[in-house]
Z-matrix of the N, CA and C atoms (Angstrom, degrees):
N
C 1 1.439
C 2 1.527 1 107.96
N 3 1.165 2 103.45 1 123.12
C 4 1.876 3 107.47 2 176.95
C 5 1.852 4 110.49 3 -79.46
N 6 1.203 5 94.75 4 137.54
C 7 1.293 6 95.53 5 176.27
C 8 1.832 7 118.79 6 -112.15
N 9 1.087 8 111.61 7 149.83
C 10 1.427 9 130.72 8 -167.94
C 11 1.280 10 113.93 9 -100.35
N 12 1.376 11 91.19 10 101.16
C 13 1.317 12 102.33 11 -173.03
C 14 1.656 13 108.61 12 -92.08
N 15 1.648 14 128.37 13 148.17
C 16 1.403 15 122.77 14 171.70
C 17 1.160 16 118.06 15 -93.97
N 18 1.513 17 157.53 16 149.43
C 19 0.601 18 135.57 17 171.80
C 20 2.151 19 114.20 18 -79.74
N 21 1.376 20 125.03 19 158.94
C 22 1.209 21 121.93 20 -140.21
C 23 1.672 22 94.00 21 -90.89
N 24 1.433 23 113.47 22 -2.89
C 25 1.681 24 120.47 23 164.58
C 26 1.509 25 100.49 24 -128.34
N 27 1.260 26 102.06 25 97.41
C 28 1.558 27 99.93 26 154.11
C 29 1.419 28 148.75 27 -9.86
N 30 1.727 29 104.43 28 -54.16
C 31 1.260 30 110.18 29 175.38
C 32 1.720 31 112.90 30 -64.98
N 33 1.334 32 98.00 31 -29.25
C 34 2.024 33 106.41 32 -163.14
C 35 1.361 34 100.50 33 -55.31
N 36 1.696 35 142.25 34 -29.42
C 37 1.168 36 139.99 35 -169.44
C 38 1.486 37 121.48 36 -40.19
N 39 1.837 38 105.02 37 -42.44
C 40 1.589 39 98.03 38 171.84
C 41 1.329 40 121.59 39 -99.78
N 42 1.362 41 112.81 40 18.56
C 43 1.561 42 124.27 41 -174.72
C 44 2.111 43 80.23 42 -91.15
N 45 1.188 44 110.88 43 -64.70
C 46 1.711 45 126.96 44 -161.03
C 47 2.014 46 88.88 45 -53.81
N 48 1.511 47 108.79 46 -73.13
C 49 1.848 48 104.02 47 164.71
C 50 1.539 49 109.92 48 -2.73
N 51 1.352 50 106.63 49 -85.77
C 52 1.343 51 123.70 50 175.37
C 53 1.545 52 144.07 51 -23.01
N 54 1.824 53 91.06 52 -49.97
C 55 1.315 54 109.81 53 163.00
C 56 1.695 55 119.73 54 -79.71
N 57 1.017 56 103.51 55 -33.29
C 58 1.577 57 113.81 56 178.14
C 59 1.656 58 108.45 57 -60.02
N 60 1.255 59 101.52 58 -49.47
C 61 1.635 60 114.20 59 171.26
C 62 1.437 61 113.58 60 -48.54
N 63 1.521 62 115.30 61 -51.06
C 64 0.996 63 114.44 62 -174.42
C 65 1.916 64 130.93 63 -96.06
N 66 1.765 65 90.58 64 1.09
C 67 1.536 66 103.15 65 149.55
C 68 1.572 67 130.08 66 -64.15
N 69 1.419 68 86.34 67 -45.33
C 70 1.675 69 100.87 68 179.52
C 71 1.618 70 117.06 69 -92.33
N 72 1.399 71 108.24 70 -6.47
C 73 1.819 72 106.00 71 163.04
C 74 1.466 73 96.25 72 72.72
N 75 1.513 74 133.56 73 53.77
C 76 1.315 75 126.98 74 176.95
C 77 1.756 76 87.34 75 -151.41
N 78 1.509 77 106.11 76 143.91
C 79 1.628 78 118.50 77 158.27
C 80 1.292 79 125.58 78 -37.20
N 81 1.320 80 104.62 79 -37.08
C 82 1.538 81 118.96 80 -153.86
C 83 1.586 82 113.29 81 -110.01
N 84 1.648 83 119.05 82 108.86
C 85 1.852 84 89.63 83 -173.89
C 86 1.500 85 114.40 84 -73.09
N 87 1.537 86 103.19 85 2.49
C 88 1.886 87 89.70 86 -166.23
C 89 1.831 88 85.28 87 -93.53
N 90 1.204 89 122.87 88 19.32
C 91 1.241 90 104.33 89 171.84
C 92 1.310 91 117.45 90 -114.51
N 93 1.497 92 105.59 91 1.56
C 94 1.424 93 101.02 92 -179.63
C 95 1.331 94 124.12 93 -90.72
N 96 1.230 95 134.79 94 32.01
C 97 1.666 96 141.95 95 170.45
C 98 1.813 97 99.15 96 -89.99
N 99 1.980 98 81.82 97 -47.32
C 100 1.643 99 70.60 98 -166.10
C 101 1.537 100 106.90 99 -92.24
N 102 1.067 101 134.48 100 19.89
C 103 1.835 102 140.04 101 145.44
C 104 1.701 103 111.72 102 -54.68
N 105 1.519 104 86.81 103 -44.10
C 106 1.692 105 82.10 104 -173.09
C 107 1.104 106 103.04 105 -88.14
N 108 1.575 107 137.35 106 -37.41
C 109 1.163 108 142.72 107 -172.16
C 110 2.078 109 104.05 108 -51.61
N 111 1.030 110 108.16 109 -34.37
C 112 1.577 111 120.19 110 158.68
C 113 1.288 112 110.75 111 -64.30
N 114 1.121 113 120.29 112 -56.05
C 115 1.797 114 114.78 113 -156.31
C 116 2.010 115 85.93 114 -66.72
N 117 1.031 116 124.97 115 -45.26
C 118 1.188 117 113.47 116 -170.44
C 119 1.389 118 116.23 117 -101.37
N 120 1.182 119 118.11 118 16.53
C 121 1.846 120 119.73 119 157.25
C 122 1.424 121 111.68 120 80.49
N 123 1.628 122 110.24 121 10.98
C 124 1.465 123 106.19 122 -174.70
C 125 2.162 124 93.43 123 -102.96
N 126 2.090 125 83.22 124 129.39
C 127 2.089 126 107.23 125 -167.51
C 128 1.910 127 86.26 126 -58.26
N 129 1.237 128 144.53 127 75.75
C 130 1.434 129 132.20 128 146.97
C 131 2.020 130 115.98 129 -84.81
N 132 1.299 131 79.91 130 138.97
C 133 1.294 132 99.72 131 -166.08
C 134 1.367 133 116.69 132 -117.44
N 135 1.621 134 117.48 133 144.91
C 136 1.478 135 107.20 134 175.14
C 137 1.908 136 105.79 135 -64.74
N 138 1.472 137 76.77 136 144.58
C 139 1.744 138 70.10 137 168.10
C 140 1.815 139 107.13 138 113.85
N 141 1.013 140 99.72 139 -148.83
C 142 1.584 141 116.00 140 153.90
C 143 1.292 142 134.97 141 -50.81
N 144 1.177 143 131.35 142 121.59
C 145 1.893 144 119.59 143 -172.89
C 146 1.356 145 93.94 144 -145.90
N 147 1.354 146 128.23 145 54.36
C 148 1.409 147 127.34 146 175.86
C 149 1.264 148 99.49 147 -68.29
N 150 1.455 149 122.93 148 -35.25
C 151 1.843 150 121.79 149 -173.28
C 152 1.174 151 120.85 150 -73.14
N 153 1.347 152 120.27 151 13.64
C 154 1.403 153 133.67 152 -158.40
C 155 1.667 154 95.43 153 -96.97
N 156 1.045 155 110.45 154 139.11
C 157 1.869 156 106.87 155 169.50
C 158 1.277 157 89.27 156 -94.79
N 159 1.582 158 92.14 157 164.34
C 160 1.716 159 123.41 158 172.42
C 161 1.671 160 97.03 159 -36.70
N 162 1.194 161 83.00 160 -69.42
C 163 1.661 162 110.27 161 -159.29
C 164 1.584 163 119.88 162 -31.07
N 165 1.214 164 102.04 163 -54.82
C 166 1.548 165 133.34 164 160.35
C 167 1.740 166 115.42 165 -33.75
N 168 1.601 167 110.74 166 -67.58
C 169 0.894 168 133.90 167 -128.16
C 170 1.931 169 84.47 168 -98.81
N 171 1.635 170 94.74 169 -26.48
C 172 1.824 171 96.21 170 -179.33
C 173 1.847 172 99.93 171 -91.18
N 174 1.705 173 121.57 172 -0.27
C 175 1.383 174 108.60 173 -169.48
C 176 1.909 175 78.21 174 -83.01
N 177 0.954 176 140.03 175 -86.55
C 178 1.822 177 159.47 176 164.96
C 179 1.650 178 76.95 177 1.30
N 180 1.160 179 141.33 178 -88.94
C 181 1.339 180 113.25 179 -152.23
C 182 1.652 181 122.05 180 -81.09
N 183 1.420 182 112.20 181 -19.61
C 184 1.191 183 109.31 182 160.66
C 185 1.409 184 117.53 183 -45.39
N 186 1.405 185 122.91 184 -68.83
C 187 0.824 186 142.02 185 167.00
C 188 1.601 187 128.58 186 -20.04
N 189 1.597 188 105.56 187 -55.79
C 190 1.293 189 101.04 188 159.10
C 191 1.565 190 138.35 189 -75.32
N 192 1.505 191 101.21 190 -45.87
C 193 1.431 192 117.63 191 165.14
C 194 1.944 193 134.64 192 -75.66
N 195 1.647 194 90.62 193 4.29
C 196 1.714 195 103.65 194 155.00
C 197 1.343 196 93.71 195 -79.22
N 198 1.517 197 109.12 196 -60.65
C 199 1.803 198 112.40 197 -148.95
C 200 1.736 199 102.84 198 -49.83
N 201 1.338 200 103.86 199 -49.80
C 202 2.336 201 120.18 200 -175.75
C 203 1.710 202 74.22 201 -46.36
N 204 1.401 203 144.78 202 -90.33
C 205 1.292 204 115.83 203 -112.76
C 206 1.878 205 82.25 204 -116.14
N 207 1.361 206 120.62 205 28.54
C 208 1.994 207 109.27 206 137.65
C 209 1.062 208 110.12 207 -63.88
N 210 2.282 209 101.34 208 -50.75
C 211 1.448 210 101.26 209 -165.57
C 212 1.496 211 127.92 210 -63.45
N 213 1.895 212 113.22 211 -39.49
C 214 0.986 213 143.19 212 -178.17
C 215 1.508 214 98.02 213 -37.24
N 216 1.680 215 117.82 214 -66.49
C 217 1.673 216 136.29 215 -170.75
C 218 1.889 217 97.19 216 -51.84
N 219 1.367 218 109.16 217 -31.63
C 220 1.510 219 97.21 218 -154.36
C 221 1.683 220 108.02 219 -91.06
N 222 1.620 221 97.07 220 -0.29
C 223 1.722 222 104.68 221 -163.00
C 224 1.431 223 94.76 222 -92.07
N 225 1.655 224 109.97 223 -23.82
C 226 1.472 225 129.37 224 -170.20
C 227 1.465 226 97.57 225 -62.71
N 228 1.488 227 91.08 226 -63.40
C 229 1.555 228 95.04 227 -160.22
C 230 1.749 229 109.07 228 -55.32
N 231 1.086 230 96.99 229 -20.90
C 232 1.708 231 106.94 230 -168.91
C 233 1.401 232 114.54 231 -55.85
N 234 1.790 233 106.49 232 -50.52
C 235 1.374 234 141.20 233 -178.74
C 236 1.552 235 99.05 234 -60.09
N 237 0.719 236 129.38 235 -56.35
C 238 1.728 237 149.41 236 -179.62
C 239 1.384 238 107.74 237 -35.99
N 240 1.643 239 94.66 238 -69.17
C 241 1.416 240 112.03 239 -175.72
C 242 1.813 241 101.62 240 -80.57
N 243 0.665 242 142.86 241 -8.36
C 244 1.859 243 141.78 242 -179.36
C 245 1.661 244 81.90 243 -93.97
N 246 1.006 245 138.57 244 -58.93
C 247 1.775 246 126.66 245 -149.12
C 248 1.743 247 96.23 246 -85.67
N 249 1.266 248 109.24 247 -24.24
C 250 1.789 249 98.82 248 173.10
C 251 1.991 250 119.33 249 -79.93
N 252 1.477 251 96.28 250 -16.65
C 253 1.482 252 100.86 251 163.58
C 254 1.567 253 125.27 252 -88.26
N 255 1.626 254 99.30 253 -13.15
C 256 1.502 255 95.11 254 161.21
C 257 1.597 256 132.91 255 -101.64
């Protein structure tokens, strides 16, 4: 059973959408599980995925939620480095 997590500021949900979208290179964030779920050959399906192993099901979110906080670290560092040149 997947659990639903909130994020711990409310508003950030379509800021995080956004980024997720733009980990996985698709318009849509509810489409980006199953973008990656393609790039890596694992059968996820709308709907039901009881047939899904663990294993599988942790490569699709690894996958996305490494990529959110590479990008997350790199926007940091960005901010970091922009406010020490001003």
């Amino acid at each position: 059973m997947s659990r639903r997590r909130r994020p711990l500021v409310p508003n950030a949900r379509s800021g995080l959408d956004a980024l997720k979208a733009q980990v996985a290179q698709v318009a849509d964030p509810n489409q980006a599980k199953f973008e990656v779920a393609q790039e890596l050959h694992v059968p996820l399906q709308h709907g039901y995925n009881g047939q899904l192993s663990s294993h599988d099901a942790g490569r699709i979110g690894g996958r996305l939620g490494g990529g959110m906080v590479k990008e997350m670290v790199k926007m940091g560092r960005q901010a970091m480095q922009n406010k020490h040149l001003h």
